[in-house]
C-alpha positions as CSV (number, residue, x, y, z in Angstrom):
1,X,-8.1,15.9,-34.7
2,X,-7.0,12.1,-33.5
3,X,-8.7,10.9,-30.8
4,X,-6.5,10.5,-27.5
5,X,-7.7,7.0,-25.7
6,X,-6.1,7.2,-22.2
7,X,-4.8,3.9,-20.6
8,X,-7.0,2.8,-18.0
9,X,-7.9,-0.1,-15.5
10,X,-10.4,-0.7,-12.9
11,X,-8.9,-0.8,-9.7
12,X,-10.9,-2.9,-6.5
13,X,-11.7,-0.9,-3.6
14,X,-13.4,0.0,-0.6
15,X,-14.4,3.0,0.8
16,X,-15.4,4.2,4.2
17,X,-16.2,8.2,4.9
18,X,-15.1,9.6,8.5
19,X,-16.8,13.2,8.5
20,X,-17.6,15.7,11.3
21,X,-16.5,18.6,13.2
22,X,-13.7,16.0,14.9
23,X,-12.8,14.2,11.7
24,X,-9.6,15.4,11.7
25,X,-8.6,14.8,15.0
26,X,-9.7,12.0,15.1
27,X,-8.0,10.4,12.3
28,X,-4.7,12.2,13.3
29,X,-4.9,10.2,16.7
30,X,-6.2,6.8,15.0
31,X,-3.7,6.5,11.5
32,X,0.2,6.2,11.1
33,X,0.5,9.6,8.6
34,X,-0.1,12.7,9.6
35,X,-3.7,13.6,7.8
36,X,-2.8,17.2,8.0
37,X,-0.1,17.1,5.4
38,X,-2.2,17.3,2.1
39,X,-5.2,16.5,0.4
40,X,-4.4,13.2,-0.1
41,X,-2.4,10.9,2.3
42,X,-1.4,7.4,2.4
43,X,-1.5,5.8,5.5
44,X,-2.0,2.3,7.9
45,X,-4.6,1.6,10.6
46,X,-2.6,-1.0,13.0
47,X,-2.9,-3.1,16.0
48,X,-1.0,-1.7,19.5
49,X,2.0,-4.4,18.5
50,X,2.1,-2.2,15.0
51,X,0.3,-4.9,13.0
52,X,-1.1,-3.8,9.8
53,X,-5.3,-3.8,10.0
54,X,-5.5,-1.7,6.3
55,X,-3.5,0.1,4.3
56,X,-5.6,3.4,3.3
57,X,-5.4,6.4,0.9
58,X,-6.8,9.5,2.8
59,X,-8.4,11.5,0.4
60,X,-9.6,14.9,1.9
61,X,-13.0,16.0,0.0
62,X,-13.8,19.1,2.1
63,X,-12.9,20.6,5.5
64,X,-14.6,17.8,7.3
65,X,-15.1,15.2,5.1
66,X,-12.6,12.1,4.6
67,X,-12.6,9.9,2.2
68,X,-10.4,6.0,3.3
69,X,-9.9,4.3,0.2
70,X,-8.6,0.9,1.4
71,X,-8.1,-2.5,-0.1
72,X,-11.5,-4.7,-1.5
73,X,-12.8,-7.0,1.8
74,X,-10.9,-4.5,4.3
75,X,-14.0,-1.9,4.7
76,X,-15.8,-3.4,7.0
77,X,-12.6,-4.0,9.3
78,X,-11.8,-0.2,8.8
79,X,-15.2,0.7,9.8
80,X,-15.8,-1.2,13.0
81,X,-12.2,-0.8,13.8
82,X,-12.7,3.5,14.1
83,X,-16.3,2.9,15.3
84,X,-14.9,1.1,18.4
85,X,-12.2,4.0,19.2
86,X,-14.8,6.8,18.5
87,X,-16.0,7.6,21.7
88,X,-17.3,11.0,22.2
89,X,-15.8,12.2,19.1
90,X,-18.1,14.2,16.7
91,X,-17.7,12.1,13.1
92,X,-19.6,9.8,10.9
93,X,-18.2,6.6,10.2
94,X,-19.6,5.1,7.2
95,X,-19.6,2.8,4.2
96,X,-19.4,4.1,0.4
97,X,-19.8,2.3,-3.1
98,X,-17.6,3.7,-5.3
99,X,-16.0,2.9,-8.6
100,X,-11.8,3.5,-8.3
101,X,-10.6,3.4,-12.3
102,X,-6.8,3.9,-12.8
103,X,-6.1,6.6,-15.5
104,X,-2.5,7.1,-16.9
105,X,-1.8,10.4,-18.3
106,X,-2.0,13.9,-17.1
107,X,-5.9,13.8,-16.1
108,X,-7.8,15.3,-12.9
109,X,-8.0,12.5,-10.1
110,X,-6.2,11.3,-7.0
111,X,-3.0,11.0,-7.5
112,X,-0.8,7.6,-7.2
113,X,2.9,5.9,-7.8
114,X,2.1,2.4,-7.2
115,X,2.6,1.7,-10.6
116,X,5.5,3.4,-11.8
117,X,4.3,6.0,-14.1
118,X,2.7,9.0,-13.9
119,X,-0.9,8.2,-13.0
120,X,-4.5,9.1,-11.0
121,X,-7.2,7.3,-9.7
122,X,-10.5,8.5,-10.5
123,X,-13.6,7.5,-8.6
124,X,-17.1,6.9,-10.6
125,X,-15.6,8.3,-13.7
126,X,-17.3,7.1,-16.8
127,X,-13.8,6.2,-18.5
128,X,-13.6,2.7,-20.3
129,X,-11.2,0.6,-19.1
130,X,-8.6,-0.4,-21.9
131,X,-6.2,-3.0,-20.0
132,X,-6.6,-6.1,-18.7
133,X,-6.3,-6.4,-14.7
134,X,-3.2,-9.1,-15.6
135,X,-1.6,-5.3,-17.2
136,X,-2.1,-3.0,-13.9
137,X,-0.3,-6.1,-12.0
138,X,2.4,-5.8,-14.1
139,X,3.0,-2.2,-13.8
140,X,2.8,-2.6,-9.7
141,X,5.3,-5.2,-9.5
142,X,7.8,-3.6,-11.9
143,X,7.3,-0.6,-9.5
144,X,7.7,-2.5,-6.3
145,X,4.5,-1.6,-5.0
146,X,3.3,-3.8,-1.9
147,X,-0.1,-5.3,-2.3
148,X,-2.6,-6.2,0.4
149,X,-2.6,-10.6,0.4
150,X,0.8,-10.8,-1.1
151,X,3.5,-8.3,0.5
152,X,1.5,-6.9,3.2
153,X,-0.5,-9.1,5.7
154,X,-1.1,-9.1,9.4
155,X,2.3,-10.8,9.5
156,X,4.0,-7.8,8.2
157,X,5.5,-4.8,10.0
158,X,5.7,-1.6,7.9
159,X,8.9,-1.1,7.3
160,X,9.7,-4.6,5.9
161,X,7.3,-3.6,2.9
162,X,9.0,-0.1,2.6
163,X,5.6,1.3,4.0
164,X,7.8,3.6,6.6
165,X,8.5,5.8,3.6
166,X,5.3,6.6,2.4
167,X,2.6,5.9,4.7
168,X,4.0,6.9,8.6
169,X,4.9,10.2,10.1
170,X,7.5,9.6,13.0
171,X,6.5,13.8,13.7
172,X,3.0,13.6,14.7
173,X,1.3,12.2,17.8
174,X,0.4,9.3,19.3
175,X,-2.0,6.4,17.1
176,X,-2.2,2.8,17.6
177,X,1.0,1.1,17.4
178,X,3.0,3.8,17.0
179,X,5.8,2.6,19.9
180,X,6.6,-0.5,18.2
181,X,6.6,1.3,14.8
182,X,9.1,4.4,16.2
183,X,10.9,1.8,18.1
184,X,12.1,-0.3,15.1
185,X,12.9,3.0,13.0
186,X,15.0,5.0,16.0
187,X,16.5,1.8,17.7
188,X,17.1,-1.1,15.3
189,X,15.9,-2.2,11.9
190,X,14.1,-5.0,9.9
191,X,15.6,-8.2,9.7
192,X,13.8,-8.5,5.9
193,X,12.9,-6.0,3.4
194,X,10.6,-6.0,0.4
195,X,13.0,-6.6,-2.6
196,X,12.5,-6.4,-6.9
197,X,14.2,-9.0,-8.4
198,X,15.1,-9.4,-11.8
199,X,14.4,-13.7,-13.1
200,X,13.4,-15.1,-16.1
201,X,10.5,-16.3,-14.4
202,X,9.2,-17.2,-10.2
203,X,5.8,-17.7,-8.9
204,X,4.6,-16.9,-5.5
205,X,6.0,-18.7,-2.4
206,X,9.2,-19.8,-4.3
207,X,12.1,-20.0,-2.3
208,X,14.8,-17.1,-2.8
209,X,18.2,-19.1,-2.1
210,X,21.8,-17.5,-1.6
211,X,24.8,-19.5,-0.9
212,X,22.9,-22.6,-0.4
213,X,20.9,-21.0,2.3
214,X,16.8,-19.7,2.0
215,X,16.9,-16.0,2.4
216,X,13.5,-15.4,1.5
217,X,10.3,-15.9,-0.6
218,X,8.6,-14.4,-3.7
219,X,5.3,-12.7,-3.2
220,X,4.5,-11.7,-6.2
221,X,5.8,-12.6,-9.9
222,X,5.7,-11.3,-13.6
223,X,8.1,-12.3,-16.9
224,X,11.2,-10.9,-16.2
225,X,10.5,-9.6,-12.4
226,X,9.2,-10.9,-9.0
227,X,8.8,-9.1,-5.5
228,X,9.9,-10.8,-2.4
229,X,10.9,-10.4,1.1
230,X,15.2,-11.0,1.6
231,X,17.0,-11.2,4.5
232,X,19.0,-7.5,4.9
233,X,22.5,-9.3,5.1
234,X,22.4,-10.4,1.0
235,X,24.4,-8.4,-0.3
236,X,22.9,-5.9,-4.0
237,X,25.6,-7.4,-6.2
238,X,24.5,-11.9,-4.9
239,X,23.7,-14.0,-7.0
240,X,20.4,-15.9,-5.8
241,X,19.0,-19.1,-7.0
242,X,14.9,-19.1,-7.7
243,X,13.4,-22.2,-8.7
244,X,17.1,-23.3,-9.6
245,X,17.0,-19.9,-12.3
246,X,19.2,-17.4,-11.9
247,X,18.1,-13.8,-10.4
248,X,19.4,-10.8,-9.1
249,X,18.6,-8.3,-7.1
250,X,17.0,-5.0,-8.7
């Protein structure tokens, strides 16, 4: 019988566990998505103004135990950022170490679409990587996956990066910066989005140029196709200018 070898990467993390009797409710009242809606949830912890502090997967691992999966550098600024809202509210808030490898396949994990393909993230699985971190980059931009320190900063509000459709619940109640966020969405609407675009070639913090004008930036690049924030008025069929190449929208 031939040997199946799965594609795999490692994938940076870290991890904070929010556990208790009042995990839940505290979560729901603290994140943008409602934590009620499956075992695992992505969601953002933001600012009042509805800046982004973390993007985080919620992974559920028992009745009262949470799981945040957030980006590598972020955990302490998750942590301290629940601790000070915890008040009398019966939940651990605490570091993990974990090990978050990306397995592509049909194969027991966490599941994820960041990367265009069907895929899971497995924690402390004792699966050898097989590609190369420059690989898993690839696969996220091709999908138009935001990354922390590229498309999504403190700069950022959520629904420029496309994060309104995965990550926030305009259903549930009230969480930090949720009147900015529901204000945008129900009354007006970004003056940028989050953009593929197909171009020979780009690197980050080129210009994005239409009709002789700067309507934007690349964040993120790979052969063939770059991510970048453009102004909403371009219209899908323009013809922009990066780096004097010629590129289109995706």
């Amino acid at each position: 019988m031939a040997i199946v070898t799965r594609r795999a990467a490692l994938r940076p993390r870290d991890y904070v566990r929010v556990a208790g009797p009042d995990a839940q409710e505290f979560l729901q009242r603290m994140v943008s998505n409602d934590v009620s809606a499956g075992d695992v949830v992505d969601a953002l912890l933001l600012t009042p103004k509805g800046r982004v502090i973390a993007p985080l997967r919620i992974w559920r691992r028992g009745g009262d135990d949470f799981l945040l999966l957030t980006e590598p550098g972020l955990g302490d600024a998750v942590r301290s950022t629940l601790l000070r809202a915890r008040f009398a509210a019966k939940c651990e808030i605490e570091r993990e170490e974990h090990t978050s490898t990306i397995v592509f396949g049909d194969a027991g994990g966490i599941p994820t679409d960041d990367y265009g393909e069907r895929a899971v993230e497995r924690l402390d699985a004792e699966v050898a990587p097989t590609l190369e971190p420059a690989e898993l980059e690839r696969l996220r931009v091709e999908a138009g996956t935001p990354a922390w320190g590229t498309e999504i900063d403190d700069k950022i509000l959520p629904a420029e990066a496309g994060l309104d459709e995965r990550a926030i619940s305009y259903t549930k109640g009230c969480y930090p910066g949720q009147e900015p966020i529901a204000r945008l969405h129900f009354r007006g609407h970004p003056n940028r989005r989050l953009r593929r675009i197909d171009v020979a070639s780009a690197k980050p913090d080129d210009e994005i140029v239409w009709n002789e004008k700067t309507v934007g930036r690349v964040t993120s690049a790979v052969p063939g196709r770059a991510l970048g924030y453009v102004r909403t008025e371009v219209p899908e069929d323009a013809v922009l200018k990066i780096a004097g190449a010629e590129a289109r929208l995706h």
